[in-house]
BADOFI-662736 format. One line per field, with one value per atom (N, C-alpha, C, O): residue number from 1; atom name; x, z, y. Coordinates in Angstrom, 3 decimals. Layout:
<sites>
seq	NUM; ...
atom	CA; ...
c1	X; ...
c3	Z; ...
c2	Y; ...
</sites>
This chain:
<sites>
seq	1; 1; 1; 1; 2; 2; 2; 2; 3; 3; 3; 3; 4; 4; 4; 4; 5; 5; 5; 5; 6; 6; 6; 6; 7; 7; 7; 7; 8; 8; 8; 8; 9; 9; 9; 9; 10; 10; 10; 10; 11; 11; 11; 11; 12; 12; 12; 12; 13; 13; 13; 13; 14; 14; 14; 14; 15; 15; 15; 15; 16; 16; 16; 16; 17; 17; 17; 17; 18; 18; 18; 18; 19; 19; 19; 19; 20; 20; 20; 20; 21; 21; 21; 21; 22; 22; 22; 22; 23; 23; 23; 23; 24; 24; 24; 24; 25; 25; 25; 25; 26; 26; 26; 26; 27; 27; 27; 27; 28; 28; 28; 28; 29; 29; 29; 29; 30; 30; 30; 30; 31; 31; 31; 31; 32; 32; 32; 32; 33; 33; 33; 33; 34; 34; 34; 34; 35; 35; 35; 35; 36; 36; 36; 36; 37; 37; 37; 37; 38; 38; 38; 38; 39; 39; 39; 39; 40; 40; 40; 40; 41; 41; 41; 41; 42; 42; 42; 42; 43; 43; 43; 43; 44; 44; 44; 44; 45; 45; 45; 45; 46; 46; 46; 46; 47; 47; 47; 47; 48; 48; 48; 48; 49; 49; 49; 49; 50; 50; 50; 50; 51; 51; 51; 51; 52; 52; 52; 52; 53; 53; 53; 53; 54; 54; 54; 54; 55; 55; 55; 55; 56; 56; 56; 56; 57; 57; 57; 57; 58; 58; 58; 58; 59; 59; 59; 59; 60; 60; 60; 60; 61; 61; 61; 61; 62; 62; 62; 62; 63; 63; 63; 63; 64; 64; 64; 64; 65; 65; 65; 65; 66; 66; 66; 66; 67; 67; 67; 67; 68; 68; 68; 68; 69; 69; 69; 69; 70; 70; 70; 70; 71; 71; 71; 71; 72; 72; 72; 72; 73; 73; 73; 73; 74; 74; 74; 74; 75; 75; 75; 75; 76; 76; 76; 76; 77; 77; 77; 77; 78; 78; 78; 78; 79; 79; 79; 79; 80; 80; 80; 80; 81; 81; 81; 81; 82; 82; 82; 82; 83; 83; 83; 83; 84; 84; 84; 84; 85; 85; 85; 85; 86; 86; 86; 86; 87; 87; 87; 87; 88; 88; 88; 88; 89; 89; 89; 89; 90; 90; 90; 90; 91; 91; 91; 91; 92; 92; 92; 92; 93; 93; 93; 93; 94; 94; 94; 94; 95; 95; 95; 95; 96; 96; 96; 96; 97; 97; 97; 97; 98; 98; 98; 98; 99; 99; 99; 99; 100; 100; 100; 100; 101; 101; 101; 101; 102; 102; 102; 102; 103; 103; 103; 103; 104; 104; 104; 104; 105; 105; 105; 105; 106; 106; 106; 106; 107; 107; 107; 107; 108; 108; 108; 108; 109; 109; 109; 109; 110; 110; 110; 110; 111; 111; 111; 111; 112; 112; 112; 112; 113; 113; 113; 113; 114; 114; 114; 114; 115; 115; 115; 115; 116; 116; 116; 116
atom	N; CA; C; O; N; CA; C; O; N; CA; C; O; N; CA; C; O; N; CA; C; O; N; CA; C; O; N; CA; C; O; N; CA; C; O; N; CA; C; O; N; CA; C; O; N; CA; C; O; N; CA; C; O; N; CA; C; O; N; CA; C; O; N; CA; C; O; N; CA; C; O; N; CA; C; O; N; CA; C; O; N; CA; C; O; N; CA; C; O; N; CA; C; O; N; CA; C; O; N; CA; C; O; N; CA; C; O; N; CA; C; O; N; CA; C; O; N; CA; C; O; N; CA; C; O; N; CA; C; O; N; CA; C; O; N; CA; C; O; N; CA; C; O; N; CA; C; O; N; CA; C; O; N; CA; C; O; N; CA; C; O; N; CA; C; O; N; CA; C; O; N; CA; C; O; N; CA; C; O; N; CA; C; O; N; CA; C; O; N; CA; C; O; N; CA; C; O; N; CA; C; O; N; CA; C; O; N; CA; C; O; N; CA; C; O; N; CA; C; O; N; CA; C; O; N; CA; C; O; N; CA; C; O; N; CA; C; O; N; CA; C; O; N; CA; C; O; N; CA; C; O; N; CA; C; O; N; CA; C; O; N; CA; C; O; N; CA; C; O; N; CA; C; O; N; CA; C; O; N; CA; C; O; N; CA; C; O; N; CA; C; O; N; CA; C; O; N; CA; C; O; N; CA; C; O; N; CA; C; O; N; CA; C; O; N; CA; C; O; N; CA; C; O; N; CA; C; O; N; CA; C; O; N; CA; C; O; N; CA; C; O; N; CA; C; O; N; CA; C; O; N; CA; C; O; N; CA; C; O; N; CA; C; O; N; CA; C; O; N; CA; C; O; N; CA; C; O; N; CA; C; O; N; CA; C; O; N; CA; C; O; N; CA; C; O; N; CA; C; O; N; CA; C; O; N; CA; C; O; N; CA; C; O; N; CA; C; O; N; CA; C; O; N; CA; C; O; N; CA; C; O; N; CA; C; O; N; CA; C; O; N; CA; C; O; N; CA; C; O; N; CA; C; O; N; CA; C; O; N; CA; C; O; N; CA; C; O; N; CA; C; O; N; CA; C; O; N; CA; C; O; N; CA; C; O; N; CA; C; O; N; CA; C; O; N; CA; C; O; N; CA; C; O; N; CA; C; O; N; CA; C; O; N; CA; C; O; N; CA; C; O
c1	-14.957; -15.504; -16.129; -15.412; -17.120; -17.830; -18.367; -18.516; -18.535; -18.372; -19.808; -19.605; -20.766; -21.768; -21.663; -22.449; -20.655; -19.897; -19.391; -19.108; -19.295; -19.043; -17.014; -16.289; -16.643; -15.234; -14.517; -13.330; -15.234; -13.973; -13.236; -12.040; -14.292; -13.688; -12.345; -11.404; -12.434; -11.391; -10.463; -9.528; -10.436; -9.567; -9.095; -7.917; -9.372; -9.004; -8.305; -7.168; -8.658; -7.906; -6.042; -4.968; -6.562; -5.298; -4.182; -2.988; -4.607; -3.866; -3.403; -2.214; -4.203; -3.674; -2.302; -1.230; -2.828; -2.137; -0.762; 0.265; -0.965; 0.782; 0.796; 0.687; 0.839; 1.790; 2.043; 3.068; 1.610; 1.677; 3.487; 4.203; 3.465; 4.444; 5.740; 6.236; 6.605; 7.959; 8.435; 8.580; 8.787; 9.516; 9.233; 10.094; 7.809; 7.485; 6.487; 5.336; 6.855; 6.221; 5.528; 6.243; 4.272; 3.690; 2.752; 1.739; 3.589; 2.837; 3.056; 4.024; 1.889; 1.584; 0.791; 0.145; 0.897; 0.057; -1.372; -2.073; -1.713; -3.338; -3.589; -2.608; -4.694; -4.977; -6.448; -7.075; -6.928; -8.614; -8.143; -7.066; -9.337; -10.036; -11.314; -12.171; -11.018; -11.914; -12.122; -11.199; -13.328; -13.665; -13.153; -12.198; -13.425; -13.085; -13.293; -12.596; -14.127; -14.507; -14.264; -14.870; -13.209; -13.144; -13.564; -13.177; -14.540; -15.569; -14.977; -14.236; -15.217; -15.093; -15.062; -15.393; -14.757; -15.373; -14.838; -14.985; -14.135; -13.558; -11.967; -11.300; -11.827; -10.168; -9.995; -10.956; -8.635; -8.482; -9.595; -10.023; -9.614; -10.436; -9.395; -8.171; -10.104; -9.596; -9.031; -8.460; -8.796; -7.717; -8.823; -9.705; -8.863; -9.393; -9.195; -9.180; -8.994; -8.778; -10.065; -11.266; -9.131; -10.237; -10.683; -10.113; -12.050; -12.360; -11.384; -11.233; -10.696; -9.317; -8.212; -7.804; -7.933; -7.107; -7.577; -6.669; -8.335; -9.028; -8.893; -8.399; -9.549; -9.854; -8.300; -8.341; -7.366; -6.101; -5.600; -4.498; -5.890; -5.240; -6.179; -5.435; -7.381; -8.209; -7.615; -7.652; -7.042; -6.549; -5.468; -5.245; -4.918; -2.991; -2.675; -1.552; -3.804; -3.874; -4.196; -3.759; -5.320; -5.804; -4.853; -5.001; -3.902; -2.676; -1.213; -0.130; -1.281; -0.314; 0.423; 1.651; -0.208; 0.257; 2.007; 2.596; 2.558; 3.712; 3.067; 3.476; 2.295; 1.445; 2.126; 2.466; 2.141; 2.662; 3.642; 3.613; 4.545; 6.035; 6.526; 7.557; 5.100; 5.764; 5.336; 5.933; 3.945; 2.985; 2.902; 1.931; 3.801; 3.446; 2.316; 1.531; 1.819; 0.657; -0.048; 0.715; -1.206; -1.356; -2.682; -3.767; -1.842; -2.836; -2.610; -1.525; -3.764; -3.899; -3.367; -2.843; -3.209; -2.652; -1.040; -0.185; -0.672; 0.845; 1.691; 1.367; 2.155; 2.764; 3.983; 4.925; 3.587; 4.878; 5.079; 4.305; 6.571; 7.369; 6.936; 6.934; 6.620; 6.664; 7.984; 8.978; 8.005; 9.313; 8.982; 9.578; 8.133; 8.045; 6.695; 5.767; 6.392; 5.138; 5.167; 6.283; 3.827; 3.653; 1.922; 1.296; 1.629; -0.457; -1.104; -2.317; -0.296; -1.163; -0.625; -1.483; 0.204; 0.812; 1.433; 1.643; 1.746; 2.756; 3.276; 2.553; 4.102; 5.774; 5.774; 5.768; 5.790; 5.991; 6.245; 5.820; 7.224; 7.583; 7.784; 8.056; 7.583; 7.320; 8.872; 8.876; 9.956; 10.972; 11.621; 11.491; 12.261; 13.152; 12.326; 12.869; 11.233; 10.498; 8.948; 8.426; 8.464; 7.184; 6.984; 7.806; 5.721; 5.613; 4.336; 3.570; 4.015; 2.624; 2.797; 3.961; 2.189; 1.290; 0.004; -0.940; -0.309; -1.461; -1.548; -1.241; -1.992; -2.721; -3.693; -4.731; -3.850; -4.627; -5.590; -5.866; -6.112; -6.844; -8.091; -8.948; -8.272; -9.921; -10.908; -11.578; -10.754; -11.971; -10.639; -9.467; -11.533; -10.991; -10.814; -10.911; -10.497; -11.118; -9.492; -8.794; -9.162; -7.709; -7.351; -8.277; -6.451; -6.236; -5.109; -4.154; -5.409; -3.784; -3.373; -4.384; -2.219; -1.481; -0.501; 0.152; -0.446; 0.553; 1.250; 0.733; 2.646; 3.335; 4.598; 5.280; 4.731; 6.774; 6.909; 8.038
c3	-17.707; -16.416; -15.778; -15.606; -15.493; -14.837; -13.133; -12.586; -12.689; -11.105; -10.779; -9.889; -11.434; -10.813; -11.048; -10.606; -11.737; -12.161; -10.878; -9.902; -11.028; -9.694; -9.569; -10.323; -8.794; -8.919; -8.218; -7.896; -8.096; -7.189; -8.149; -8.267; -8.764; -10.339; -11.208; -11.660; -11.325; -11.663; -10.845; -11.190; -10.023; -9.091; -8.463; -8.182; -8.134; -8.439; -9.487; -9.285; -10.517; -12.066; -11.709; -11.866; -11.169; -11.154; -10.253; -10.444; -9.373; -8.168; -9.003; -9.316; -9.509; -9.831; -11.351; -11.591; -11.893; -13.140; -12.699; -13.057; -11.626; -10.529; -9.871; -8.806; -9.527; -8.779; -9.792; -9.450; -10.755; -11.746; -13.151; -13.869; -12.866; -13.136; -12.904; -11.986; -13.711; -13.144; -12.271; -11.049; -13.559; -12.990; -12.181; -11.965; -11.694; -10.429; -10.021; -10.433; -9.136; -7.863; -7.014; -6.107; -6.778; -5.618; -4.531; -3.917; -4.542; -3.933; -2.593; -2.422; -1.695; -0.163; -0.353; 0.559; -1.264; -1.991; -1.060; -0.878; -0.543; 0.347; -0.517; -1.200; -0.803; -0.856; -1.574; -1.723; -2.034; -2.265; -3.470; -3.791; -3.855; -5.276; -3.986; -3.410; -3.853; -3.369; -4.036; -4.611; -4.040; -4.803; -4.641; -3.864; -5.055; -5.456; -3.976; -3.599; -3.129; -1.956; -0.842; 0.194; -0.974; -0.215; 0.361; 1.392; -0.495; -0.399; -0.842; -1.823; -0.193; -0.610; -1.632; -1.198; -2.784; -3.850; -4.382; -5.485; -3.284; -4.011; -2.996; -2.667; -2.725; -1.979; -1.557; -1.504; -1.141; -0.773; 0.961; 1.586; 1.063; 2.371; 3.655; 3.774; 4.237; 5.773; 5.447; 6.477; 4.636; 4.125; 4.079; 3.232; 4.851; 4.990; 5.397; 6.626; 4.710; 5.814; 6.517; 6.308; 7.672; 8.271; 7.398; 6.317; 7.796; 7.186; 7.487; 6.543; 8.446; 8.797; 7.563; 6.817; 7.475; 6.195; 5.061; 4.286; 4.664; 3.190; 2.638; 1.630; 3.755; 3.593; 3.648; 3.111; 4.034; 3.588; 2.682; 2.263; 2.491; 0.997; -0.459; -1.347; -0.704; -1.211; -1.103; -1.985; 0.216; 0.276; -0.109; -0.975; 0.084; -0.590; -1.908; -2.377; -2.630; -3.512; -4.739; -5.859; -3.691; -3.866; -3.988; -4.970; -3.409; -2.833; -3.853; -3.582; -4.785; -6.080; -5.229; -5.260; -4.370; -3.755; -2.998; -2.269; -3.666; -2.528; -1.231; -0.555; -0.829; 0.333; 1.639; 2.796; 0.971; 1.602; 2.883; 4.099; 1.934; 2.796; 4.115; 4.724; 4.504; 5.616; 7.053; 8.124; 6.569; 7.493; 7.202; 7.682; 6.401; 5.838; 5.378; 5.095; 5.143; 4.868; 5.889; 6.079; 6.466; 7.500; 6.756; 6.245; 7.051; 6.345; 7.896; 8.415; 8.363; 9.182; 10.138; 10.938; 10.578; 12.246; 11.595; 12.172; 10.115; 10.309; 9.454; 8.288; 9.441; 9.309; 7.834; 7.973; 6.814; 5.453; 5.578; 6.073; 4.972; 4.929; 2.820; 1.869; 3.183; 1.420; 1.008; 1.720; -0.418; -1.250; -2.693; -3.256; -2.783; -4.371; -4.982; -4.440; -6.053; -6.033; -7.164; -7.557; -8.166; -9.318; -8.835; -7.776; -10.332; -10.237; -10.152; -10.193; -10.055; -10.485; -9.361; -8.980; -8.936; -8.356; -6.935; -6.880; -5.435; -4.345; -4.373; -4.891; -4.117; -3.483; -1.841; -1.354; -1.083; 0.249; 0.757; 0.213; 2.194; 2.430; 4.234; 4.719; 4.665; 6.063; 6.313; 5.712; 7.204; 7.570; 6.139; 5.039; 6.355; 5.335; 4.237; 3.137; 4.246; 3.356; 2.663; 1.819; 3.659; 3.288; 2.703; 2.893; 1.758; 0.736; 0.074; -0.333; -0.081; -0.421; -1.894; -2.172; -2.683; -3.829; -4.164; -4.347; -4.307; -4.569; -5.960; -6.221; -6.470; -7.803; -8.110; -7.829; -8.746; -9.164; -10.339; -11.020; -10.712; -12.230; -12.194; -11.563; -13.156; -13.065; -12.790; -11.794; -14.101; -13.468; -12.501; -12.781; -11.114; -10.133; -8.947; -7.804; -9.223; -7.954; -7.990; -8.894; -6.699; -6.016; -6.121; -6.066; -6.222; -6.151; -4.779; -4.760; -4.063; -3.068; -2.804; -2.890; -2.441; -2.410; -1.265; -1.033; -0.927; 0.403; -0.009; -0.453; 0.332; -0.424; 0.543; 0.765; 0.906; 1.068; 0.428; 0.233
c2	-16.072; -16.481; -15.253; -14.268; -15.234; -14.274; -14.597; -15.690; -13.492; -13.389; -14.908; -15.734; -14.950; -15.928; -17.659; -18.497; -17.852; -19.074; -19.543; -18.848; -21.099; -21.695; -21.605; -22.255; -20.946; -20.683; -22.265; -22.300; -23.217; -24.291; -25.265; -25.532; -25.686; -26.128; -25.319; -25.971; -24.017; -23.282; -23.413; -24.136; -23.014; -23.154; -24.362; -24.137; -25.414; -27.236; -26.943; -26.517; -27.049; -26.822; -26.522; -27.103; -25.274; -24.364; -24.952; -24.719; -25.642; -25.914; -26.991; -26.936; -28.132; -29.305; -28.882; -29.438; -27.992; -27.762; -27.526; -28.104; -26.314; -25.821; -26.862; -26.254; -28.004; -28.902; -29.973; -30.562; -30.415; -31.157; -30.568; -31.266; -29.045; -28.744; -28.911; -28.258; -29.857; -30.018; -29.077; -29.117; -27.720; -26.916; -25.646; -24.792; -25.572; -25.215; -26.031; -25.886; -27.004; -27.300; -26.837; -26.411; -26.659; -26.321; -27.225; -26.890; -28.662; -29.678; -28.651; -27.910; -28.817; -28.141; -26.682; -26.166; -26.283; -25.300; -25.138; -26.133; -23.945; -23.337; -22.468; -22.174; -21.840; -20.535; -20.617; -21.666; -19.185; -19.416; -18.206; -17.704; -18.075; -16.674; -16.048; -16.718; -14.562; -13.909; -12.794; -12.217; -12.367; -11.353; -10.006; -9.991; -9.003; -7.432; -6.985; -6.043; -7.519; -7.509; -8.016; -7.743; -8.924; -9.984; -11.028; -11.578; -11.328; -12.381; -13.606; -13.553; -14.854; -15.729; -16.844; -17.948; -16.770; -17.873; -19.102; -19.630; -19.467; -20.786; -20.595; -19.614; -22.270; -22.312; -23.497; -24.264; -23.920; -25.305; -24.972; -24.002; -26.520; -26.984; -26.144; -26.183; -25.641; -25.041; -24.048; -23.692; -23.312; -22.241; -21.137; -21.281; -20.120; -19.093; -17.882; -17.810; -16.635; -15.180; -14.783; -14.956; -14.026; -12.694; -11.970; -11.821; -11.254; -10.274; -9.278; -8.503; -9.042; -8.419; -8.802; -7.912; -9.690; -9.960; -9.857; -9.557; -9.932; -9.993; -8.409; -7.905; -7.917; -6.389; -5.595; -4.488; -5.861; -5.608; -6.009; -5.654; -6.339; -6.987; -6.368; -5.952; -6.294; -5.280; -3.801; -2.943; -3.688; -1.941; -1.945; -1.099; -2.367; -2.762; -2.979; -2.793; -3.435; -3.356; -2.022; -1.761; -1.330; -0.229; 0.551; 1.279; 0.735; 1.513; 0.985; 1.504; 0.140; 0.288; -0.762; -0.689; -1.861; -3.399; -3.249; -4.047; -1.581; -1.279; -1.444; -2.388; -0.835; -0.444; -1.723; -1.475; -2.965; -4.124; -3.654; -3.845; -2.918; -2.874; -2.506; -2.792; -1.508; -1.435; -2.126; -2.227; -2.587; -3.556; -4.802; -5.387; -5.552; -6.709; -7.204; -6.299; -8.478; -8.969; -10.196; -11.143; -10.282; -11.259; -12.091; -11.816; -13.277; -14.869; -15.642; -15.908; -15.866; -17.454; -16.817; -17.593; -15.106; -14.448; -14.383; -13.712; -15.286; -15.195; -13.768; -13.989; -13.082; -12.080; -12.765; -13.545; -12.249; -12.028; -10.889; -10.069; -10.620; -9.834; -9.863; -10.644; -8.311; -7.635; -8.149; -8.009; -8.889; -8.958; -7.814; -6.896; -8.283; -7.605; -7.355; -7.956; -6.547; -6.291; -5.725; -5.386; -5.400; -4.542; -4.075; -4.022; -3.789; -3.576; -5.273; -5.476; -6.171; -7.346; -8.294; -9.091; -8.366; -9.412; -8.606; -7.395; -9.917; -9.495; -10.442; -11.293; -10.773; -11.431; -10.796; -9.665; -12.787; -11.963; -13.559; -14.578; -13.423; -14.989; -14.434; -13.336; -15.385; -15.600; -16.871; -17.946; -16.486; -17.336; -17.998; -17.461; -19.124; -19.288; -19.843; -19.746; -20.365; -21.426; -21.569; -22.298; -20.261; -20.120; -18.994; -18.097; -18.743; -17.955; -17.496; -18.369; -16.200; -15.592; -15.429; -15.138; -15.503; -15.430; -14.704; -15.473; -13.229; -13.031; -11.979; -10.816; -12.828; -12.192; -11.597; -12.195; -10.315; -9.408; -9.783; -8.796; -10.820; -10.934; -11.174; -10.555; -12.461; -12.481; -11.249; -10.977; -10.558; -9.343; -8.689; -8.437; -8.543; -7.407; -8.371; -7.926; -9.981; -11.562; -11.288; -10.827; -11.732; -12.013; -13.592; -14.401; -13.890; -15.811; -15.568; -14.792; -16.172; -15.757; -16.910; -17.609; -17.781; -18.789; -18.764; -17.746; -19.278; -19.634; -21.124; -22.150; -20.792; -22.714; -22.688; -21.687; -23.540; -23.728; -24.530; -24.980
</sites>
């Protein structure tokens, strides 16, 4: 898949494939694929960051995705708490039930996910 490919199709794909999974569920599942840049390319309907958020998350990443821990991560104004992290992936959950997802792949494109 290359960056000029239509990303919503992939991403439909993906969403339907994770909630279709017994043993992880992600029926309620938001989130989009933005580029190396934080650009937009694909996401469920209404689900969108700031250029304020996007662009943190690009730097946090930049920064070995620890970077999280001590500022959390902000989607939709709402504030996660860093859980866990490597070069590819964050772990981060907001109160008892809700939960961030953002992946490092595709190329240098982010997928980020929000679920309870």
């Amino acid at each position: 898949i290359n960056m000029s490919d239509d990303w919503q199709p992939f991403y439909d794909d993906l969403i339907s494939e994770a909630a279709n999974t017994k043993a992880h569920s992600l029926t309620g599942a938001a989130g989009l694929i933005m580029g190396p840049d934080g650009s937009y390319l694909a996401g469920s309907t209404g689900f969108a960051l700031s250029a304020k958020e996007a662009n943190a998350i690009v730097k946090g990443f930049e920064k070995a995705g620890d970077a999280f821990g001590a500022s959390g991560i902000f989607v939709h104004g709402k504030k996660f708490s860093y859980a866990k992290s490597d070069t590819e992936f964050v772990l981060a959950k907001a109160g008892p039930k809700d939960a961030l997802l953002i992946v490092k792949s595709l190329g240098d494109n982010f997928v980020v996910l929000e679920f309870n």
